[in-house]
C-alpha positions as CSV (number, residue, x, y, z in Angstrom):
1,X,120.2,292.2,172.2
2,X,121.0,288.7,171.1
3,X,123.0,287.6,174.0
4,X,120.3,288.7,176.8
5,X,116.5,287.8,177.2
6,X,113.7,290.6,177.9
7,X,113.6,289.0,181.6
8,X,116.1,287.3,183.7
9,X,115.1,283.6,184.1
10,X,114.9,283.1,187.7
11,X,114.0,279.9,188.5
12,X,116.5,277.4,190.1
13,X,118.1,273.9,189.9
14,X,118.9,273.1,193.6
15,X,120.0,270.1,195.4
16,X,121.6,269.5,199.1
17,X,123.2,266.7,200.6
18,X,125.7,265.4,203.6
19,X,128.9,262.5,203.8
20,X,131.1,262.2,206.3
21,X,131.0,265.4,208.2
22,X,130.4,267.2,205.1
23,X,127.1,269.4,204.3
24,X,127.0,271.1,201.1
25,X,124.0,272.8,198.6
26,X,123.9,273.7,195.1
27,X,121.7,276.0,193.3
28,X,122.0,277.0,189.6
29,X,120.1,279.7,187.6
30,X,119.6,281.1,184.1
31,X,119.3,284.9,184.5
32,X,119.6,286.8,181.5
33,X,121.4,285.0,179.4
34,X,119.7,282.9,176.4
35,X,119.8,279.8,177.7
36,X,121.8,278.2,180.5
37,X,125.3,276.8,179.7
38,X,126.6,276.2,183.4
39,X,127.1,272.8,185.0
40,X,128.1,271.5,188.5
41,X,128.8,268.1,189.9
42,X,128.6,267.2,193.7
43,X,129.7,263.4,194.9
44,X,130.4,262.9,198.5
45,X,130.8,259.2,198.2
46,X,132.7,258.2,194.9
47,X,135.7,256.8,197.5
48,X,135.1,256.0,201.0
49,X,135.6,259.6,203.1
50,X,136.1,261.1,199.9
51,X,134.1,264.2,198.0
52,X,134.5,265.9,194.9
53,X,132.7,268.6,193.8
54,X,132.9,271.2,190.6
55,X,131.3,274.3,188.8
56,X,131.4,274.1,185.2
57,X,130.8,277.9,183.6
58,X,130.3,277.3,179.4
59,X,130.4,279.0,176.9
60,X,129.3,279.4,173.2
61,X,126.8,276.7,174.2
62,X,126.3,274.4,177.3
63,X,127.3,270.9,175.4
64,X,131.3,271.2,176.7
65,X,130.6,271.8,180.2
66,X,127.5,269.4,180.6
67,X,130.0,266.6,179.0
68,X,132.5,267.8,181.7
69,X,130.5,267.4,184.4
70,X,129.6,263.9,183.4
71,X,132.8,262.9,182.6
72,X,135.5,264.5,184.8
73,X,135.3,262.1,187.8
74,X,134.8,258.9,186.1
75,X,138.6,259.9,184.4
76,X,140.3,260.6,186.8
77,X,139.1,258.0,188.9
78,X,141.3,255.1,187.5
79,X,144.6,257.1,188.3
80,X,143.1,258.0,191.7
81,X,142.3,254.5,193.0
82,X,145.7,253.4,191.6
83,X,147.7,255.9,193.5
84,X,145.7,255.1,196.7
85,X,146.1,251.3,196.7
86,X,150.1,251.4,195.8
87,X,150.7,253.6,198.7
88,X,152.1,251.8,201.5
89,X,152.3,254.3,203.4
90,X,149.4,255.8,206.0
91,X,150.3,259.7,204.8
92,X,148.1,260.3,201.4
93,X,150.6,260.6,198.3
94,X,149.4,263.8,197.4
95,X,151.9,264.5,194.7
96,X,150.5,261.5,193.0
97,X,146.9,262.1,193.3
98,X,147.9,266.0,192.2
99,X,149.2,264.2,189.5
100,X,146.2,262.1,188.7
101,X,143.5,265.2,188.8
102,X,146.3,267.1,186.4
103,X,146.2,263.9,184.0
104,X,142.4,264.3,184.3
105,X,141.9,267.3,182.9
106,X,143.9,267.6,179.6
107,X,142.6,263.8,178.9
108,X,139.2,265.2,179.3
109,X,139.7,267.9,177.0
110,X,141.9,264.8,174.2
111,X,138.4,263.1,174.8
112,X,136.3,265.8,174.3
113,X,137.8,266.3,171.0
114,X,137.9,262.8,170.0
115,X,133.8,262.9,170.3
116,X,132.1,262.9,166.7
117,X,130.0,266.2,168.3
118,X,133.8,268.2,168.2
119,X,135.6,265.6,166.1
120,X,132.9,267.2,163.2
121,X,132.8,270.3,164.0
122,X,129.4,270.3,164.9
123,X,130.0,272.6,168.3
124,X,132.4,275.4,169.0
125,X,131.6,275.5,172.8
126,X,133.7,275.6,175.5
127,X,134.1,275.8,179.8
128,X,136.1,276.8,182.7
129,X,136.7,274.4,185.4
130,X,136.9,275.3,189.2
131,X,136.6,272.0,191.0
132,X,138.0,270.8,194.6
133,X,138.2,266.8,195.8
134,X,138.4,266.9,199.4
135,X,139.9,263.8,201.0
136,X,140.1,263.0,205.1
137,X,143.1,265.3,205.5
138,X,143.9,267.7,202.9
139,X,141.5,269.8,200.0
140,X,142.8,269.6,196.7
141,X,141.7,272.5,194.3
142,X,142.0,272.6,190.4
143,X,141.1,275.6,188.5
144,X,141.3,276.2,184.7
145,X,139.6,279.5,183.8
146,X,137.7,282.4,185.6
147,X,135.7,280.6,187.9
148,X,136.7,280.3,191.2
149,X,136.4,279.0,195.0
150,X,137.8,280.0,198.0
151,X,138.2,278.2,201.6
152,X,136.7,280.1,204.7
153,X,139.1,279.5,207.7
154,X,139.0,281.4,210.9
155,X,137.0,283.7,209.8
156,X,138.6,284.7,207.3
157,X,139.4,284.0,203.1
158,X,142.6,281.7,204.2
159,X,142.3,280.6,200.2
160,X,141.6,281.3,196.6
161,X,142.0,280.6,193.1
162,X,143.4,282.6,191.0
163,X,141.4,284.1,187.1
164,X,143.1,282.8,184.5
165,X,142.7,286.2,181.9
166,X,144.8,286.9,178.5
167,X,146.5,290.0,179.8
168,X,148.3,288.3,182.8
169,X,152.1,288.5,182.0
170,X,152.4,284.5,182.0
171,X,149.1,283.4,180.4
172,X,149.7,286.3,177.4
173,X,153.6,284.7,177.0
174,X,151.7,281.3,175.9
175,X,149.4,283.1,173.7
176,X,151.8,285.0,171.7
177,X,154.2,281.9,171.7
178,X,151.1,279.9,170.1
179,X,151.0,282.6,167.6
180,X,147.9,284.7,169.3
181,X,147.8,288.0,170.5
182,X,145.9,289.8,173.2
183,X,143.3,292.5,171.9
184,X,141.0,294.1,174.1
185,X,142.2,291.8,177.1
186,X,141.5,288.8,175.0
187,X,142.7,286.0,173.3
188,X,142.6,287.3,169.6
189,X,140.1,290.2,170.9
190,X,137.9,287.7,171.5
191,X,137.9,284.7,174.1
192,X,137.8,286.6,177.7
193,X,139.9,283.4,179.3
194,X,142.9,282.1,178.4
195,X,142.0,278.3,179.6
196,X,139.7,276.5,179.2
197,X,138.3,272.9,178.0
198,X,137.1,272.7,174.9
199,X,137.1,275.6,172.7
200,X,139.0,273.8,169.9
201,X,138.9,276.8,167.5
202,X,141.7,278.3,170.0
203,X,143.9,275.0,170.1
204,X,144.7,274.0,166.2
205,X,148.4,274.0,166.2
206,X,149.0,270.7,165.8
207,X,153.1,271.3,166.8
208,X,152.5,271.8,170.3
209,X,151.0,270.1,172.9
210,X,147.5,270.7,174.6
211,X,148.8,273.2,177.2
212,X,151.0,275.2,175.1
213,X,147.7,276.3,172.7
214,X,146.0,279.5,172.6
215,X,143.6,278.4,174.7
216,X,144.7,275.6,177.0
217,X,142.9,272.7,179.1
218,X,145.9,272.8,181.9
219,X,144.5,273.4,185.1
220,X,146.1,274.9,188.2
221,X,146.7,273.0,191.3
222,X,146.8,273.8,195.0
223,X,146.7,271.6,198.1
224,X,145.6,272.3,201.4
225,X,146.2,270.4,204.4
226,X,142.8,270.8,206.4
227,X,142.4,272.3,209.5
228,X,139.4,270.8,211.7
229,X,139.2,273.4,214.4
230,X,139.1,276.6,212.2
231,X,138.0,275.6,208.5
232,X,134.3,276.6,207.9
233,X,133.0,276.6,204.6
234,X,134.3,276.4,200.8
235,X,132.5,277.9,197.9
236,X,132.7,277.4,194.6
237,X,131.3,279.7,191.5
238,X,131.0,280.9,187.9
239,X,132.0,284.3,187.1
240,X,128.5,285.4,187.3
241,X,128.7,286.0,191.0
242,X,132.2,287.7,191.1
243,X,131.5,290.1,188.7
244,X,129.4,291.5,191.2
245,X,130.7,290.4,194.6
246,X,134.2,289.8,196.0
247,X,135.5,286.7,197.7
248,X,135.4,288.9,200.8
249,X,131.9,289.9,200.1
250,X,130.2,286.5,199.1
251,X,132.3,285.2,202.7
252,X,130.9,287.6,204.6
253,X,127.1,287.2,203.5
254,X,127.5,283.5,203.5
255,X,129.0,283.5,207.2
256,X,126.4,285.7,208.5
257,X,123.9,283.6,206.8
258,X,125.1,280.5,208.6
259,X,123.9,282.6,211.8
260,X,120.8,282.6,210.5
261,X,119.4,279.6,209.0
262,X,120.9,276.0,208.6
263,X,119.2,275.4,204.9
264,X,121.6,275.5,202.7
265,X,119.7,275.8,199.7
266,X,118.3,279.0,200.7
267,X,121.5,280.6,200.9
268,X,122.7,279.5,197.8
269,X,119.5,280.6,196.6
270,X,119.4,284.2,198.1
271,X,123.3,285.0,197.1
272,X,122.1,284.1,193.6
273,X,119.6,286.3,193.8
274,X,121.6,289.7,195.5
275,X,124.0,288.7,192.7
276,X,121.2,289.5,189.9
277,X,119.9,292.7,191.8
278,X,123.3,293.5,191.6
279,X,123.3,293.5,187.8
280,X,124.4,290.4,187.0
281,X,123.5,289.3,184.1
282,X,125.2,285.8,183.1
283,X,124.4,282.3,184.6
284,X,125.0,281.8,188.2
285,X,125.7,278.6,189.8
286,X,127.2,278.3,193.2
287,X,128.0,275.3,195.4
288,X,128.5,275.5,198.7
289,X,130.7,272.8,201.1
290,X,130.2,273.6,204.9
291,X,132.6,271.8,207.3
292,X,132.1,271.0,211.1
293,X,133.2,273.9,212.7
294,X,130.6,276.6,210.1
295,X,129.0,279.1,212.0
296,X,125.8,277.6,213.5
297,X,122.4,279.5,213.9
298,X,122.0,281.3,216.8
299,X,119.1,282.8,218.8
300,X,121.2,285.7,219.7
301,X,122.5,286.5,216.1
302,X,119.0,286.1,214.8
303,X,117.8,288.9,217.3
304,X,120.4,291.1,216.1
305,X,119.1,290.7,212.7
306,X,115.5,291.6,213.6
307,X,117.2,294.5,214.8
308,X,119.4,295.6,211.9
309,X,116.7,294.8,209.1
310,X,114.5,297.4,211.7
311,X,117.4,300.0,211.6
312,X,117.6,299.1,207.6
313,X,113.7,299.7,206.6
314,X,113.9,303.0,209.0
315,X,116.9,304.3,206.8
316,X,115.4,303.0,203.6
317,X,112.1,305.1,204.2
318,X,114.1,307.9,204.9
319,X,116.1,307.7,202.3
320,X,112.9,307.7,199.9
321,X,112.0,311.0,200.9
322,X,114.7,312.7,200.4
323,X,115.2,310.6,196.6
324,X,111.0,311.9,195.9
325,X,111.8,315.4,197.6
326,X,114.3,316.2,195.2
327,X,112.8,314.7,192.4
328,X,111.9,317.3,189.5
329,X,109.6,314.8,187.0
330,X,108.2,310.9,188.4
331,X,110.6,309.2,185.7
332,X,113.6,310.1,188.4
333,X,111.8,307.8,191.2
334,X,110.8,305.0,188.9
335,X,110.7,302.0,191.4
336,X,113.2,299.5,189.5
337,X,115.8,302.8,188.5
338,X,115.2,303.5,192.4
339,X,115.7,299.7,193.9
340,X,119.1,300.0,191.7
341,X,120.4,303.0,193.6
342,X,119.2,301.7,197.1
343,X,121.1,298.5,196.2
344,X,124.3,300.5,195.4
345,X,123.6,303.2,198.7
346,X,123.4,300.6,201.8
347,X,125.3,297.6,202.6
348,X,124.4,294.2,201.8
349,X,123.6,292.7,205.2
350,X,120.5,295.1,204.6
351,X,118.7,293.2,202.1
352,X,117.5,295.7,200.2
353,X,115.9,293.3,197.7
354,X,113.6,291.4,199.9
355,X,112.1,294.5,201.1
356,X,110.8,295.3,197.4
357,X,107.1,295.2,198.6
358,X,108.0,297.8,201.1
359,X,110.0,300.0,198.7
360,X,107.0,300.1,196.5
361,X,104.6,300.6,198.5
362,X,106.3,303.3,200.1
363,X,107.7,304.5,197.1
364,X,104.2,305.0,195.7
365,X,102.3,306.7,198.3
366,X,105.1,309.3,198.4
367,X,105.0,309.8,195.2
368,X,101.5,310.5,194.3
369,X,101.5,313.1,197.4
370,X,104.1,315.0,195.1
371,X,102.8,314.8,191.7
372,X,99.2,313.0,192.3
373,X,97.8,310.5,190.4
374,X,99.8,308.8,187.7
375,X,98.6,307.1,184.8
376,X,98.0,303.1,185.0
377,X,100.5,302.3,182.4
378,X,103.1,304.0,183.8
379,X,106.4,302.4,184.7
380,X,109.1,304.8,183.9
381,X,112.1,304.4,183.2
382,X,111.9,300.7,182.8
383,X,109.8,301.1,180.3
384,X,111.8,300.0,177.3
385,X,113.2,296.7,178.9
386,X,112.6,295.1,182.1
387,X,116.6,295.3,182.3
388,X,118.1,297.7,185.0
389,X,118.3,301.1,183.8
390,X,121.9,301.2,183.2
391,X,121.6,297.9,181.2
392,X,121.6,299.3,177.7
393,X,123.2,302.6,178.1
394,X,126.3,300.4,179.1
395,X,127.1,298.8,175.4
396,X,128.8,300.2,172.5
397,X,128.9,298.8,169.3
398,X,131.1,297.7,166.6
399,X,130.5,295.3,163.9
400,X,132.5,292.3,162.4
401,X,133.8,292.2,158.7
402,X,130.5,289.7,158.1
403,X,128.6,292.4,159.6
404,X,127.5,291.1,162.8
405,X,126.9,293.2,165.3
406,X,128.9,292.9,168.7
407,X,129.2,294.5,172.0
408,X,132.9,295.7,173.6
409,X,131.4,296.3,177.2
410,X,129.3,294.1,179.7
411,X,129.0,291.2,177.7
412,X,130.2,287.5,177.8
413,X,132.9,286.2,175.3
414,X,130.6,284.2,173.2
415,X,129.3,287.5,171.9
416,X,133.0,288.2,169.9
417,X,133.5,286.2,166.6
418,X,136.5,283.4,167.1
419,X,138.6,284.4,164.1
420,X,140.4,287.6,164.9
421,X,140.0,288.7,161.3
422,X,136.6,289.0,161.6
423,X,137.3,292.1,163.5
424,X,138.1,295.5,162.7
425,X,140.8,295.7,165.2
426,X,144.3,295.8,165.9
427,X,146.1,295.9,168.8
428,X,146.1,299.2,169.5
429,X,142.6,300.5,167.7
430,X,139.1,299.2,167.2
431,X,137.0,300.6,164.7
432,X,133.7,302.0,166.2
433,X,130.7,302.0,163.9
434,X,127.6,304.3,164.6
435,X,124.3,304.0,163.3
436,X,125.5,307.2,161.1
437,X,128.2,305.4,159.7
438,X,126.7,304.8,155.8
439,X,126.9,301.5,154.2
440,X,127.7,300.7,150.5
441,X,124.0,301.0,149.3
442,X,123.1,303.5,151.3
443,X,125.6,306.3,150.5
444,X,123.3,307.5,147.9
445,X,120.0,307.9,149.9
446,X,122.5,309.7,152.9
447,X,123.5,311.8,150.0
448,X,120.4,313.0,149.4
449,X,119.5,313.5,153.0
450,X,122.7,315.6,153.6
451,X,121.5,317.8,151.1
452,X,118.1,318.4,153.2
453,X,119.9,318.6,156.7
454,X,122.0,321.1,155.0
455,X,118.7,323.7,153.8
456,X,116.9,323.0,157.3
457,X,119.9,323.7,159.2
458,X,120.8,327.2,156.7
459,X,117.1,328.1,157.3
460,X,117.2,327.3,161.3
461,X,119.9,329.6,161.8
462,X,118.7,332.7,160.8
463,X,117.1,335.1,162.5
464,X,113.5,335.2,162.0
465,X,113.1,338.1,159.4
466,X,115.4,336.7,157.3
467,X,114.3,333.2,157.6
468,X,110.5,334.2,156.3
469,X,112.0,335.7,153.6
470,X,114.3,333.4,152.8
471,X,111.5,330.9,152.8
472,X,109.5,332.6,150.8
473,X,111.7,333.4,148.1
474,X,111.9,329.4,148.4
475,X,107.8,329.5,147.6
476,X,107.7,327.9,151.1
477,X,104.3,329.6,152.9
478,X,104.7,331.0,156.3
479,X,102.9,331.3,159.2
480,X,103.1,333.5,162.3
């Protein structure tokens, strides 16, 4: 498949840092995707007491959201200081610096297409935004696209951003207004967010503005006034974890984490990876902001995890047996087909992927006391990709009028062609083709083999007797 490797990448950028009061981590991996198009940024000192941090998820190439990431502070920074050195007063003008990080983004995007790189046409790539500037009293968040970030308080998710998809009622009003329409849940059946910076193919109505385009650069802002005694954490994502995980979810596994060890990195590091046993299969990057008042490790929460992972590995090996006992043939307890379904059976705070060693082991003593020795080479159902087992069963495909193949389900957008009339596809239909489904200089050769299909299967259905005879009137020998 074009858009996946035969192995997830699984090595990690990772940084960590601390400003005023402030801890945060980042970590940032490939997975299976071709190459890796995210981005992040993490400054906890471009104004005194003041942090800004951002995830930067691209697509159809990595150039738009590495520029982004470069570029995105340094903008709005002018417009920030500004507002900060006219007020008079000691309350933060928040409207105004709302204001400036709004500005920021769509001139971002005018400068983006001003560079020769998009001025030329030379890339077609694109990014959502989620980014959050954090100030001594109040948390500003801007989000433009389907990344997202959400503030732990109490607890609890006190906050989150919302997707920005083409099939919700006010982003699909733009689109059609721009002249677009929403096939398959995407802009023009083919972008799968409906902003997004860059992505100039989407925004070439030159009679209205920036924000009003198919696609558009206008991000949505929230502000939060910060709460010192209950604020915890903020997190900040691509897609490629909440495909798999829910903001509840990710909170909950990071909090506990928190109990647990105080290295940031490593939890980064480890949601990453439960994302990917989880089936994940774009980038991930995730950045991670703890405040003050986090959940700190604790001696008593660490023994209770001692406990639960012993309670976990007791149920796993149990539930082994029963998954070899009821096995019929070794393919059904293939060890990567099985770590899928133990992943899917138990709750996360098991951690059923660090105990792979002891699944296997396990896993292959009890299996050769049911059906003995198994040849060396044998691995299963794994066998034709190192993908889990549902990875290819999950696609179907159609193909574009330049005969390209793409893929409806479980891919990312970059996959669709960007001209709607490349596809075979209205709003209401999408032509499926098979591998059955002839082509132009091929009718005559599926002609022929038609005819054969059509004497086999005559021949097949008849009852023996008839069929040696039939065969033999044919000058076909027979043999009983």
């Amino acid at each position: 498949m074009g858009a996946f490797l035969e192995k997830p990448k699984t090595d990690k950028v990772t940084s960590s840092g601390e400003g005023y009061g402030i801890r945060y981590a980042v970590s940032a991996m490939q997975g299976w995707r071709m190459e890796m198009e995210d981005s992040h940024i993490c400054d906890t000192d471009f104004i005194k007491n003041w942090s800004f941090f951002g995830v930067f998820d691209g697509h159809a190439g990595p150039k738009v959201s590495q520029y982004c990431s470069d570029h995105i502070l340094r903008i709005m920074l002018d417009d920030l200081k500004a507002s900060l050195d006219e007020c008079k007063s000691t309350e933060e003008p928040k409207e105004r610096i709302k204001q400036a990080i709004y500005d920021g983004f769509l001139k971002l995007d005018s400068k983006i297409r001003e560079d020769p790189t998009w001025a030329n046409g030379e890339d077609h790539s694109g990014t959502t935004a989620i980014t959050v500037m954090i100030s001594p009293t109040h948390i500003y968040w801007a989000n433009c696209g389907d990344s997202r970030g959400f503030l732990c308080s109490d607890g609890k998710v006190k906050f989150a951003t919302e997707d920005h998809k083409p099939y919700l009622a006010r982003e699909k009003e733009r689109i059609e207004k721009a002249g677009g329409s929403v096939i398959m849940q995407r802009v023009n059946g083919s972008l799968a967010v409906s902003r997004a910076l860059g992505d100039f193919d989407y925004k070439r109505n030159n009679s209205i503005p920036a924000k009003e385009q198919l696609v558009s650069p206008e991000p949505e802002i929230d502000i939060l006034p910060r709460d010192s005694e209950n604020d915890e954490f903020l997190l900040l994502a691509c897609d490629g974890i909440y495909d798999v995980m829910s903001n509840e979810e990710v909170m909950s596994y990071v909090r506990r984490q928190l109990e647990l060890t105080a290295n940031l990195e490593k939890i980064c590091n480890d949601l990453i990876d439960l994302c990917l046993n989880k089936n994940s299969r774009d980038n991930m990057s995730v950045v991670l902001v703890v405040f003050p008042n986090a959940p700190k490790v604790s001696q008593e929460a660490i023994e209770k995890e001692k406990i639960l992972q012993k309670e976990a590995q007791e149920k796993i090996e149990e539930k082994l047996k029963e998954m070899v006992k009821a096995a019929n043939d070794p393919l059904e307890v293939e060890e990567n087909y099985i770590l899928q379904q133990l992943i899917q059976e138990f709750p996360d705070n098991y951690c059923v992927p660090a105990k792979k060693s002891f699944i296997s082991e396990h896993l292959q003593k009890l299996t050769k006391d049911k059906f003995g020795d198994l040849p060396d080479n044998f691995t299963g159902q794994s066998d034709s990709s190192n993908a889990p087992p549902d990875f290819q069963s999950d696609f179907k495909s159609i193909l574009t009028a330049d005969g390209n193949e793409i893929h409806i389900s479980g891919v990312m957008e970059e996959d669709y062609p960007k001209d709607e009339n490349l596809l075979q596809a209205n709003d209401n239909s999408i032509t499926e083709v098979t591998d059955e489904t002839p082509t132009p200089d091929k009718e005559e050769e599926d002609e022929k083999m038609e005819t054969t299909q059509d004497t086999t299967t005559t021949t097949d259905t008849l009852p023996k007797e008839d069929k040696d005879e039939k065969m033999e009137e044919e000058g076909v020998k027979t043999t009983t």
